[in-house]
C-alpha positions as CSV (number, residue, x, y, z in Angstrom):
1,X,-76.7,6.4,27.8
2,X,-74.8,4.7,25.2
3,X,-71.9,1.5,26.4
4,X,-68.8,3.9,25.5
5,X,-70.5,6.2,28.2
6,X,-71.2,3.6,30.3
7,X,-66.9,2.7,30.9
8,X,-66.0,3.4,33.5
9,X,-63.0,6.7,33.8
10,X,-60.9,4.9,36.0
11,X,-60.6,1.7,34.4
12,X,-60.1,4.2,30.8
13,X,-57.1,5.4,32.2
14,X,-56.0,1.6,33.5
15,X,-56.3,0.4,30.0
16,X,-54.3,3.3,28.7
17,X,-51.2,2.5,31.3
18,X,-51.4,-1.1,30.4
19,X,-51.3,-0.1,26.8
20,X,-48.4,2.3,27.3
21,X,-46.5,-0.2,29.6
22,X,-47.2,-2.8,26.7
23,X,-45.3,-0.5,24.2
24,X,-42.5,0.6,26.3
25,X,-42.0,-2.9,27.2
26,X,-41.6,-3.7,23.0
27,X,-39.7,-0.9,21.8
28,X,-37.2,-1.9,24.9
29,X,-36.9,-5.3,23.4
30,X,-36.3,-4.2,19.9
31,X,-33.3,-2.1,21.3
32,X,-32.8,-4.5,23.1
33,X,-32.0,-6.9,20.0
34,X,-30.7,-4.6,18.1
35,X,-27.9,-3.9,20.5
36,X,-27.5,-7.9,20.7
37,X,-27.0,-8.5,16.7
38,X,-24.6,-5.0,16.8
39,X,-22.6,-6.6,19.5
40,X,-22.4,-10.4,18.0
41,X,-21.3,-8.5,14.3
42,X,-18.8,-6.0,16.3
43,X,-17.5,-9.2,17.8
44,X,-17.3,-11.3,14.6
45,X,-15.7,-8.2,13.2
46,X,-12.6,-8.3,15.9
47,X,-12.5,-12.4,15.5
48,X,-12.5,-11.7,11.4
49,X,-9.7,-8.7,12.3
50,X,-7.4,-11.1,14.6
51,X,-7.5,-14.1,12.4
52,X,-6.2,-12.2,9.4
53,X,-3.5,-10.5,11.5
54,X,-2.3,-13.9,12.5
55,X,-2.7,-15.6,8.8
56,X,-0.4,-12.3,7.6
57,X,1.8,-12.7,10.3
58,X,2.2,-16.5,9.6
59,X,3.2,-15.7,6.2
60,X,5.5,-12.7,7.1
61,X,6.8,-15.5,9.3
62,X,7.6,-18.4,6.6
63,X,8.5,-15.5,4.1
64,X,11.2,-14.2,6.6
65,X,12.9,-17.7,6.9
66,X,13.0,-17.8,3.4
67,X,14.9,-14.7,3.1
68,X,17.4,-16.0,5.5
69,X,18.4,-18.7,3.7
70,X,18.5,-16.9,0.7
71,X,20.7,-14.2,2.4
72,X,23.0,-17.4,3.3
73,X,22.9,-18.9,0.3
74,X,23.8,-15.7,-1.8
75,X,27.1,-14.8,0.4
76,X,28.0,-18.4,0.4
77,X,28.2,-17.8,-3.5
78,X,29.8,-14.6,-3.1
79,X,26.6,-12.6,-4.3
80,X,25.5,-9.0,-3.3
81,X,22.9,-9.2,-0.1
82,X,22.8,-5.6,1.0
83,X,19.4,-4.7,-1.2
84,X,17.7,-8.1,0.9
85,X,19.4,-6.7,4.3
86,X,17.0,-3.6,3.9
87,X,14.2,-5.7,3.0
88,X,14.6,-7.9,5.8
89,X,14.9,-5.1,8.5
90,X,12.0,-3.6,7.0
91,X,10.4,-7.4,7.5
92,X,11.5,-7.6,10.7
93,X,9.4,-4.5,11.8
94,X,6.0,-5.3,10.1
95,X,6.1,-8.6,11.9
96,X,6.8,-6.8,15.3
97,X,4.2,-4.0,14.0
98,X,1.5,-7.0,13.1
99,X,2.8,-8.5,16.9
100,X,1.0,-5.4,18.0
101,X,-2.6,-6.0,16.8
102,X,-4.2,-3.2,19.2
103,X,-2.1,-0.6,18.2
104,X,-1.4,-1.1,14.3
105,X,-4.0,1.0,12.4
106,X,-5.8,-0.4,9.3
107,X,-3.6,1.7,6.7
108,X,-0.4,0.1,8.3
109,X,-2.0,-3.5,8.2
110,X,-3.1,-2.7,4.7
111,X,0.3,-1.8,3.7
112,X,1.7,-5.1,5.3
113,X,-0.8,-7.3,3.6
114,X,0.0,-6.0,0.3
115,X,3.7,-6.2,0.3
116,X,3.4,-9.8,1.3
117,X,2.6,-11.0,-2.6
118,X,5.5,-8.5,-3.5
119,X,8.1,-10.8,-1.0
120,X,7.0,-13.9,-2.2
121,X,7.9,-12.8,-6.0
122,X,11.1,-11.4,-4.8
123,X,11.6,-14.6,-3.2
124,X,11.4,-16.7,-6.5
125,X,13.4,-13.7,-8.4
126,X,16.2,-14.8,-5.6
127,X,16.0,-18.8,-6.6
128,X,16.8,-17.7,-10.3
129,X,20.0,-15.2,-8.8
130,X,21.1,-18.8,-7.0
131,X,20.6,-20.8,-9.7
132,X,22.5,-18.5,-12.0
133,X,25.4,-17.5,-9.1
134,X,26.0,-21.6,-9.0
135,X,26.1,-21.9,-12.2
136,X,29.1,-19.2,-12.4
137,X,30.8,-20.5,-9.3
138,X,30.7,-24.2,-11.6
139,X,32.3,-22.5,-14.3
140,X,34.8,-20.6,-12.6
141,X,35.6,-23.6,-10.2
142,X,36.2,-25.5,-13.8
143,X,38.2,-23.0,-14.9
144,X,40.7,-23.2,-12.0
145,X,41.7,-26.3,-13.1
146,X,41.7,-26.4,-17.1
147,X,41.8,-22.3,-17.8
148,X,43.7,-21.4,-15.7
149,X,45.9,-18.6,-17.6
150,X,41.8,-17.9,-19.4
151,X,41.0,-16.7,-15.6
152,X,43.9,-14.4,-15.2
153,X,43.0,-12.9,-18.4
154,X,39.4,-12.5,-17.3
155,X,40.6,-11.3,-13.3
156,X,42.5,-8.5,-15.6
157,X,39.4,-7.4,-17.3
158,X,37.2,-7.2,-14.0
159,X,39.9,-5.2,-12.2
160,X,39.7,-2.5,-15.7
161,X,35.8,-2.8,-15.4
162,X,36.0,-2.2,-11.9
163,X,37.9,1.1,-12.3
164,X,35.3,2.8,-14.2
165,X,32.2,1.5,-12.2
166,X,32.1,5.0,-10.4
167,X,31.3,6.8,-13.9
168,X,29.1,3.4,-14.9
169,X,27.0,3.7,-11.4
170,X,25.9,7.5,-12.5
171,X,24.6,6.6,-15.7
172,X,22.7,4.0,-13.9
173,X,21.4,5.9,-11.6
174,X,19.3,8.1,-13.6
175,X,18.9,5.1,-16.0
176,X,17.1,3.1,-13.0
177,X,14.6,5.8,-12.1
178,X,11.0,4.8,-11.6
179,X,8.5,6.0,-14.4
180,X,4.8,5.6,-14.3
181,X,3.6,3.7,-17.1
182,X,-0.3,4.7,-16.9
183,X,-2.1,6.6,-15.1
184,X,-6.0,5.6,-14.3
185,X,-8.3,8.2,-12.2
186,X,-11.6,6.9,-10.7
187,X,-14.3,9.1,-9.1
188,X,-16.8,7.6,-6.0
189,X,-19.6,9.4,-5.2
190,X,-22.1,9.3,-2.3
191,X,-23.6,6.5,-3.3
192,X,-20.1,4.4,-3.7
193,X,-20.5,4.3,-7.6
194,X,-17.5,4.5,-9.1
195,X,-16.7,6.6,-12.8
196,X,-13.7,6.2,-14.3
197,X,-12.3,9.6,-16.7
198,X,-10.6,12.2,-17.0
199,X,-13.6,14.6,-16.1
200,X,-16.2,14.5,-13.2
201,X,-19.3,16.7,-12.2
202,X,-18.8,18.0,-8.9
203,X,-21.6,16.0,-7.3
204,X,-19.9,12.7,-8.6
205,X,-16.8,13.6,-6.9
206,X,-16.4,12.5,-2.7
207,X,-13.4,10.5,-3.3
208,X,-11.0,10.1,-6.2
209,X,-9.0,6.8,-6.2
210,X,-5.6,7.1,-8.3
211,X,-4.5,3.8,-9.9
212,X,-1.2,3.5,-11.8
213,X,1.6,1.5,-13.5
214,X,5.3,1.7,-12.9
215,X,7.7,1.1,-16.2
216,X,9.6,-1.9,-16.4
217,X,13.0,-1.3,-16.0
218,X,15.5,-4.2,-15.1
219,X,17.9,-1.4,-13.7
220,X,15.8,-0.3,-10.8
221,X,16.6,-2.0,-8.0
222,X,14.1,-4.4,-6.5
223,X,12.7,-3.1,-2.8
224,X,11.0,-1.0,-1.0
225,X,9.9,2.6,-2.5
226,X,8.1,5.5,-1.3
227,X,5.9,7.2,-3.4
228,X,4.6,10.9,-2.7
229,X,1.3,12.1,-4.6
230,X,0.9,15.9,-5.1
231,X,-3.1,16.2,-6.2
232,X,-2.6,20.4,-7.9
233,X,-5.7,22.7,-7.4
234,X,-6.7,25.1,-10.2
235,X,-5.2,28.1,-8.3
236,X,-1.8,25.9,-8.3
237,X,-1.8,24.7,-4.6
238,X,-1.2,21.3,-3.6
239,X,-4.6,19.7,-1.8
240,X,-2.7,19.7,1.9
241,X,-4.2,18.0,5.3
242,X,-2.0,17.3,8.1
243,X,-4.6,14.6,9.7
244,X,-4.9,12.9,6.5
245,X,-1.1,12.4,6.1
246,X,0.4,15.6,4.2
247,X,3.3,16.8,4.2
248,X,6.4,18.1,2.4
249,X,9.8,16.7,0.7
250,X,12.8,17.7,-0.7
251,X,12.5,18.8,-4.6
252,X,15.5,20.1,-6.5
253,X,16.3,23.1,-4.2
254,X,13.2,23.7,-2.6
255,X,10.6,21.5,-1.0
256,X,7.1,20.7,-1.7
257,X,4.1,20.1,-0.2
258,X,2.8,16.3,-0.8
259,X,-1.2,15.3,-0.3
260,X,-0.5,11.7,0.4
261,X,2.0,9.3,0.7
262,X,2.3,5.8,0.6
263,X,5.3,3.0,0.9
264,X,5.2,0.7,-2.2
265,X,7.7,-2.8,-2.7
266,X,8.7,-2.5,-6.4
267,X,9.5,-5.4,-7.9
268,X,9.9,-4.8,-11.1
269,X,6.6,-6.8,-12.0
270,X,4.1,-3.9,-13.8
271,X,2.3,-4.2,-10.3
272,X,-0.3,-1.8,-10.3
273,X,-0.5,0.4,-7.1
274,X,-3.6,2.7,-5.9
275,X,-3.8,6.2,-3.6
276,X,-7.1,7.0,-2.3
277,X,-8.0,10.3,-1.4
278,X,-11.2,11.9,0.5
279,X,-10.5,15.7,0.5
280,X,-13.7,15.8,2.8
281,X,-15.1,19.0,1.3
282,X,-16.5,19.6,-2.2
283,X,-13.6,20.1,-5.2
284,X,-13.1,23.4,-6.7
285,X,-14.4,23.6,-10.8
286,X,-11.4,23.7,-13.1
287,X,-8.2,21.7,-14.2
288,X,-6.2,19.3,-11.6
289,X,-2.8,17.8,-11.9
290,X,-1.9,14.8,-10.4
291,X,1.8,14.2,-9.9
292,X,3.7,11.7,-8.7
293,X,7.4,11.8,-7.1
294,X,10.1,9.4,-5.9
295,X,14.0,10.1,-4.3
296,X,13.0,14.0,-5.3
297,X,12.5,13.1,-8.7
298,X,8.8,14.1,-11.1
299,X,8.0,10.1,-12.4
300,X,4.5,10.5,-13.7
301,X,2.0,13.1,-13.7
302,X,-1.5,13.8,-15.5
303,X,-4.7,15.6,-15.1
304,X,-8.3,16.0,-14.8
305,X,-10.8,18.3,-14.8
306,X,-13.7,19.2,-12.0
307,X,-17.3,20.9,-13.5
């Protein structure tokens, strides 16, 4: 009888429970580290999350006492404040919103964060209106005293100017309407690659980011603007999700569905602003539009093609 015949059953089927106890007992404590390192990174993540909410806040902050003075400083000279009123209400309420870091969704913090460069460019803009206003107020304080009848003349010229800013204020208007400069389409695929073009395989297409440039134009007022992106199947449909933030808006007489929309702060810089869009399902082959709107008005629009 050979030694492997000579074991003994019973102490066979010990060794085998030991073994099996052994290997329950390691798997446990690999789950049990890997839950360990996922909750110390989760937590990390909420510390990394709270401490930028509190570093954009504290700017928001400092940025927002700015303003105020600004907004003093400008009426004290007898300037125009009611384009930095709107921009500090709408200050006021991303501070509150960043206040309430459990609610406040990553998209709205997003948003926040990138205005913030936006306001502190705004803010210097505001330094040269001050400088310039003083410098005005100098003049026209000299003037009381030495020009005198020159002032009167001048006072008679505003009031004539003044009666035709009505007709002046309508040219302006559609003079100081936002155009996109340049469009730039990007495609992402599975694998997070990014391919920049005008025409993508199917396969290659998950997500399409849409980058582009608004025109310089020194008669478009300085704030905040809210940009609506219509993304046109071949069949001519917009791409339309409610959960994903579609909707519609008021076009000429009708209205029209939007894919996305997003709040921008123009500030007349050539900042260059970005939509990203996940439609979730494979695209359709064939020719796309992408157009973009503002205050019901077409301000850029070009295309690309699916294969």
């Amino acid at each position: 009888m050979t030694q492997e015949q000579n074991v003994n059953p019973k102490n066979r089927k010990v060794f085998l429970f030991v073994v099996v106890i052994i290997m329950l007992l390691i798997f446990n404590g690999v789950q049990f580290y890997f839950n360990q390192v996922n909750q110390i990174k989760n937590q990390e993540q909420l510390e990394n999350r709270e401490m930028e909410l509190i570093t954009t806040f504290a700017k928001l902050d400092s940025i927002s006492d700015e303003l105020e003075d600004k907004i003093t400083e400008i009426r004290r000279l007898d300037g125009n404040v009611d384009s930095l009123l709107k921009i500090q209400a709408e200050l006021q309420q991303e501070k509150i919103d960043l206040q309430n870091s459990q609610r406040i969704t990553q998209n709205r913090y997003n948003q926040i964060k990138a205005k913030v460069e936006g306001y502190e460019i705004l803010l210097k803009k505001k330094d040269e209106e001050i400088a310039t206003l003083k410098e005005v107020n100098a003049a026209l304080l000299e003037e009381t005293y030495v020009l005198k009848e020159e002032k009167q003349q001048l006072t008679g010229e505003l009031n004539k100017l003044q009666v035709t800013t009505s007709e002046l204020e309508k040219k302006v208007s559609t003079a100081s309407s936002l155009k996109v400069e340049n469009f730039e389409l990007t495609a992402i695929n599975r694998q997070e690659k990014e391919l920049k073009g005008d025409s993508f395989k199917v396969r290659q297409l998950v997500k399409l980011i849409v980058k582009y440039r608004l025109e310089l134009n020194e008669l478009a007022e300085i704030g905040t603007k809210e940009i609506f992106l219509r993304i046109v199947e071949p069949d001519g449909s917009a791409l339309y999700n409610l959960t994903a933030g579609s909707g519609s808006f008021d076009y000429k007489t009708s209205k029209l569905f939007y894919t996305k929309v997003q709040e921008i702060l123009f500030d007349n810089s050539g900042q260059l602003y970005q939509f990203e869009f996940d439609k979730g399902t494979d695209f359709n082959k064939g020719q796309y539009s992408v157009e973009l709107y503002n205050d019901g008005t077409l301000i850029g629009t070009t295309t690309f093609i699916v294969r």
